[in-house]
N, CA, C and O of each residue as an XYZ file, in Angstrom:
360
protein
N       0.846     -1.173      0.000
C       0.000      0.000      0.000
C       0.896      1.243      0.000
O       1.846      1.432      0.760
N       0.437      2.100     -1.006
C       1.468      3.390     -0.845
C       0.203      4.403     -0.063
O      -0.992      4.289      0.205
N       1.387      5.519      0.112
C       0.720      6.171      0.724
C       0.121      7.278     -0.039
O       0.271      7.278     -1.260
N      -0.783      8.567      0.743
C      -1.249      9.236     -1.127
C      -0.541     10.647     -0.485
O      -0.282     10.823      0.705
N      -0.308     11.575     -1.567
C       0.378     12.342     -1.454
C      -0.375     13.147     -0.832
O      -0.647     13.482     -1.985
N      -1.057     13.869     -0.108
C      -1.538     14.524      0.682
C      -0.403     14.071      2.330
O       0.332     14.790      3.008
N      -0.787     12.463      2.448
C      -0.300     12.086      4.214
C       1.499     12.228      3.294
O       2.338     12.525      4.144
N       1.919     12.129      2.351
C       3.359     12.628      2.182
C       3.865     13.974      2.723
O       4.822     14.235      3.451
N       3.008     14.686      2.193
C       3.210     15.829      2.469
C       3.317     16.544      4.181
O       4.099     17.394      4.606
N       2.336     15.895      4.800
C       2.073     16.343      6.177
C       3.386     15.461      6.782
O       4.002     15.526      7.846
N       3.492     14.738      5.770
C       5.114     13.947      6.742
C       6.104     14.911      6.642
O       6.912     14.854      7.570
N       6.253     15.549      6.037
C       7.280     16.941      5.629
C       7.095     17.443      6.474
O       7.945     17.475      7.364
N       6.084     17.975      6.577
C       5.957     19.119      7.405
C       4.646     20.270      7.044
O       4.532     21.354      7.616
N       4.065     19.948      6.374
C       3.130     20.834      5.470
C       1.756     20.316      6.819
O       1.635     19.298      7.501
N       0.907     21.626      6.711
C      -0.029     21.606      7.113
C      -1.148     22.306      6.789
O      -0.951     23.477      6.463
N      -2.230     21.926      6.791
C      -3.892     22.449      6.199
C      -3.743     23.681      6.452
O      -3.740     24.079      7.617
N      -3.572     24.618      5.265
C      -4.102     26.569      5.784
C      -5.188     26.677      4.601
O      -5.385     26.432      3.411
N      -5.882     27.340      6.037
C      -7.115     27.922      4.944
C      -6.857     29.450      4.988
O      -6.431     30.132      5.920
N      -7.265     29.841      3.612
C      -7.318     31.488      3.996
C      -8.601     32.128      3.728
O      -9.226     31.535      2.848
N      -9.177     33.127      4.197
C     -10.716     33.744      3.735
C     -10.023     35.162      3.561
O      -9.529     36.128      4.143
N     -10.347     34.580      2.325
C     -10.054     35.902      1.546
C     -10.966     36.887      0.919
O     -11.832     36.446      0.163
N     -10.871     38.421      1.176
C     -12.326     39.119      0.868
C     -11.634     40.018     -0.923
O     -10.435     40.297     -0.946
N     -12.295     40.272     -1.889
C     -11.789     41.077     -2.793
C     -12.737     41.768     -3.143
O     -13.684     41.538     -2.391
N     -13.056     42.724     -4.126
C     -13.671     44.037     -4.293
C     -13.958     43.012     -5.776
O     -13.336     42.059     -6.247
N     -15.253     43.772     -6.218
C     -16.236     42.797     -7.156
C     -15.367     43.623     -8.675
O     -14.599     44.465     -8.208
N     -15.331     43.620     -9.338
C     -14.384     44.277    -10.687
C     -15.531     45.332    -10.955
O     -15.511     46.483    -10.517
N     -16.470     44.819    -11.685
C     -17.642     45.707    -11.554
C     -18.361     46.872    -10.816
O     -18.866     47.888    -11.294
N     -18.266     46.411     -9.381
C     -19.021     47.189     -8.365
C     -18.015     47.073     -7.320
O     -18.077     46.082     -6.592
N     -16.941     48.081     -7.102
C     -15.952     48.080     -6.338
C     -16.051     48.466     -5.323
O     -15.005     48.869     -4.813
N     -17.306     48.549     -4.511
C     -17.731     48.887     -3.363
C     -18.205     47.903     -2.556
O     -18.359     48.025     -1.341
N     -18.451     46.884     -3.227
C     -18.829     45.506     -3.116
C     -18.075     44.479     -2.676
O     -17.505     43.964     -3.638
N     -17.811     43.944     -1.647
C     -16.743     42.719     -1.454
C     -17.461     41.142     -1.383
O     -18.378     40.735     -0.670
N     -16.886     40.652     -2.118
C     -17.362     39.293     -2.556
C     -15.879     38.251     -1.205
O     -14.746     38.611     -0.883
N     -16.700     36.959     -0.804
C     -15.666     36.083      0.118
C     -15.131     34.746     -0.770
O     -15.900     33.935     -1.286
N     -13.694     34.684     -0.838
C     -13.555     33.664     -1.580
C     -12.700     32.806     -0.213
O     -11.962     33.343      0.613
N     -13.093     31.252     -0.302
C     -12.046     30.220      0.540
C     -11.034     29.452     -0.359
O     -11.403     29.267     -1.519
N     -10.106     29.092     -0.083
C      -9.013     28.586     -0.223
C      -8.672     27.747      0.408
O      -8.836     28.267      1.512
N      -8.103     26.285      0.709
C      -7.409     25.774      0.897
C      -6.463     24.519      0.721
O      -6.946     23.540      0.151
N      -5.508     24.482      1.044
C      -4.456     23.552      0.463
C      -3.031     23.336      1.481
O      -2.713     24.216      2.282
N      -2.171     21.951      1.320
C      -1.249     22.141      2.564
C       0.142     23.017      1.936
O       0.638     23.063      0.810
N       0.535     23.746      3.385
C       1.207     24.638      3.406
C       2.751     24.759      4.095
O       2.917     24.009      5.057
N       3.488     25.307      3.853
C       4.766     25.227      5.430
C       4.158     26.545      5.975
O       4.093     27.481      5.178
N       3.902     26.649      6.686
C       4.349     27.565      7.880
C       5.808     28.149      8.131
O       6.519     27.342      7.532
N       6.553     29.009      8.631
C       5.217     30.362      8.452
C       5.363     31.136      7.193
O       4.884     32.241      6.940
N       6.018     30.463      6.532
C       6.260     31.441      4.595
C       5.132     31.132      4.087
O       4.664     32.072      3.444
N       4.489     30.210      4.101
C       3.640     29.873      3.083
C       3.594     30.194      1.596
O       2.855     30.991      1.018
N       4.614     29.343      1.065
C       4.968     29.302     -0.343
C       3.762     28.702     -1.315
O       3.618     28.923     -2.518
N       3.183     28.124     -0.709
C       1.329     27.871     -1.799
C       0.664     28.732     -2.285
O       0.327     28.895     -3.458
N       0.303     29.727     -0.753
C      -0.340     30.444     -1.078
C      -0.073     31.862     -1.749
O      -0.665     32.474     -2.638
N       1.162     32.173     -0.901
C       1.654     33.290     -1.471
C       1.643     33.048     -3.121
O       1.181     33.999     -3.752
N       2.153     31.744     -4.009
C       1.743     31.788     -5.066
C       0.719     31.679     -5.850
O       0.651     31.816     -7.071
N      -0.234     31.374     -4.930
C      -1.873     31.423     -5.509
C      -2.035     33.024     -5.909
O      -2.421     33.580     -6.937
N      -1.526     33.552     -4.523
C      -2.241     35.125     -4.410
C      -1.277     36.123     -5.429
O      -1.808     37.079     -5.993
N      -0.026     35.865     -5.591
C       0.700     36.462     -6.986
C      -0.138     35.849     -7.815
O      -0.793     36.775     -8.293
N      -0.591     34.661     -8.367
C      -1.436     34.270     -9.577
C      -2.576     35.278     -9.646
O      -2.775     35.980    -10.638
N      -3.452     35.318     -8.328
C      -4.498     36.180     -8.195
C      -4.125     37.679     -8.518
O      -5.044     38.042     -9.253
N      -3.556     38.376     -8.409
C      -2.582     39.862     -8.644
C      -2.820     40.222    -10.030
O      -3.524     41.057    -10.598
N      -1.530     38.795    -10.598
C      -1.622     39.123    -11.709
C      -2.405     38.598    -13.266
O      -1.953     38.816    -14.390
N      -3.493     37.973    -12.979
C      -4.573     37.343    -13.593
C      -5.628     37.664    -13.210
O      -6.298     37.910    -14.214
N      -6.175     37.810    -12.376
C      -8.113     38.180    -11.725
C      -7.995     40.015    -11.677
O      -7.163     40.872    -11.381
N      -9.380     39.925    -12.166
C      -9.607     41.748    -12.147
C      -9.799     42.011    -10.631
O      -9.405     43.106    -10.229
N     -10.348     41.160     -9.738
C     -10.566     41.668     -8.434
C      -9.787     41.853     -7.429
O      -9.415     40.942     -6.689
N      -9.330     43.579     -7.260
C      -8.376     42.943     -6.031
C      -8.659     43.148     -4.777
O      -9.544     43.771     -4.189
N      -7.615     42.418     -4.412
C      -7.752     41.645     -2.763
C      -8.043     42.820     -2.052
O      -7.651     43.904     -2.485
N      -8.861     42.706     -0.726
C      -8.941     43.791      0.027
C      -8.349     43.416      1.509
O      -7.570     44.173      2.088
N      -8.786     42.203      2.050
C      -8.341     41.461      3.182
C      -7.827     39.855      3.085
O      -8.683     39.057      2.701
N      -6.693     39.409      3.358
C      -6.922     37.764      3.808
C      -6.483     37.534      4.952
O      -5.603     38.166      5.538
N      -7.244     36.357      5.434
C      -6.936     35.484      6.887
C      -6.718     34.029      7.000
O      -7.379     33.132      6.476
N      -5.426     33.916      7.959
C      -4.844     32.981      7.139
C      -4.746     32.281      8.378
O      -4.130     32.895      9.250
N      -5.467     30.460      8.878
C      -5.385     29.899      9.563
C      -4.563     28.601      9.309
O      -4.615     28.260      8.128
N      -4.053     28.043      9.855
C      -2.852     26.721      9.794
C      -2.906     26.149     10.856
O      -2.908     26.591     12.005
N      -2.967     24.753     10.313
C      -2.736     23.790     11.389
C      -2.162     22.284     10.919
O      -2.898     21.531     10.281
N      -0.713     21.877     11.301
C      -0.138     20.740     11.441
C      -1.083     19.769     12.094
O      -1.594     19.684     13.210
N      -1.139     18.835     10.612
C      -2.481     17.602     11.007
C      -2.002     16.477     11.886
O      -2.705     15.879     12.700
N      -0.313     16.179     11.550
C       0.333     15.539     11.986
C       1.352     16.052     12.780
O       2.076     16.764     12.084
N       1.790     15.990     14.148
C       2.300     16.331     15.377
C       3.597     15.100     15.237
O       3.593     13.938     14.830
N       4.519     15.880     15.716
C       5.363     14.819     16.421
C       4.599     13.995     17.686
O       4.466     12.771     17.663
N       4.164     14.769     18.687
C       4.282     13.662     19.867
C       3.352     12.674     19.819
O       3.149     11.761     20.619
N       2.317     13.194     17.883
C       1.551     11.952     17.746
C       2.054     10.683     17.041
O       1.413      9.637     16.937
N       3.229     10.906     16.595
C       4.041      9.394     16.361
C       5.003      8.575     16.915
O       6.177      8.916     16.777
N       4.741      7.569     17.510
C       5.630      6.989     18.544
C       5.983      5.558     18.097
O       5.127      4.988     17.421
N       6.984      4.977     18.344
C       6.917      3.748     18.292
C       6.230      2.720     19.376
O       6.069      3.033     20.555
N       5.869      1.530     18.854
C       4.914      0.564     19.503
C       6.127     -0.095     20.117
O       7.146     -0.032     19.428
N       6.220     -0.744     21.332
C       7.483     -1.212     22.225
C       6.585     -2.802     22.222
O       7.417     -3.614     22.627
N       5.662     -3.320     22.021
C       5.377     -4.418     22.421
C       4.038     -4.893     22.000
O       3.014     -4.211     22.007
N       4.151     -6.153     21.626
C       3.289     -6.810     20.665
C       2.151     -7.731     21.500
O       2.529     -8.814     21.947
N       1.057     -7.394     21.666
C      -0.278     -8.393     22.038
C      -1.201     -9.335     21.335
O      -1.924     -9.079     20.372
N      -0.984    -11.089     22.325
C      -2.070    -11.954     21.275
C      -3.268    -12.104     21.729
O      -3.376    -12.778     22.754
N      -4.141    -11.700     21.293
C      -5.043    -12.319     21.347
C      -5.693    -13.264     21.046
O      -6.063    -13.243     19.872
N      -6.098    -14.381     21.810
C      -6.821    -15.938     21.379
C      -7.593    -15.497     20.018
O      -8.245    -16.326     19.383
């Protein structure tokens, strides 16, 4: 069984950031429309997103007015340990 690249990734070190991001409508620029995002990330550069949001810059008419940016490591060190001892059950 392999593993799928998502649990690869969190073996690195990457962890779930979401960002809520608000931008101004192209049209009606008084208007802020909410877009979500998310995908795994490093902390604390966040090289994903920061390149989503240069993509967003320089491709989408709407620009950004606010983002908020939450992260969280799915996988912990002190949640992997080795097993010291093996049980039979009848």
């Amino acid at each position: 069984m392999t593993a799928t690249p998502d649990f690869v990734l969190q073996l690195q070190g990457y962890g779930l950031t979401t960002a809520r991001i608000f931008y101004r409508i192209p049209d009606h620029r008084s208007l802020l429309q909410e877009f979500i995002w998310q995908d795994y990330d490093l902390f604390p550069k966040f090289p994903t997103l920061r390149k989503f949001l240069d993509y967003w810059r320089r491709e989408l008419d709407g620009p950004l007015f606010s983002i908020t940016v939450s992260h969280s490591r799915l996988i912990r060190p002190a949640e992997l340990r080795a097993v010291e001892g093996e049980f039979r059950l009848q």
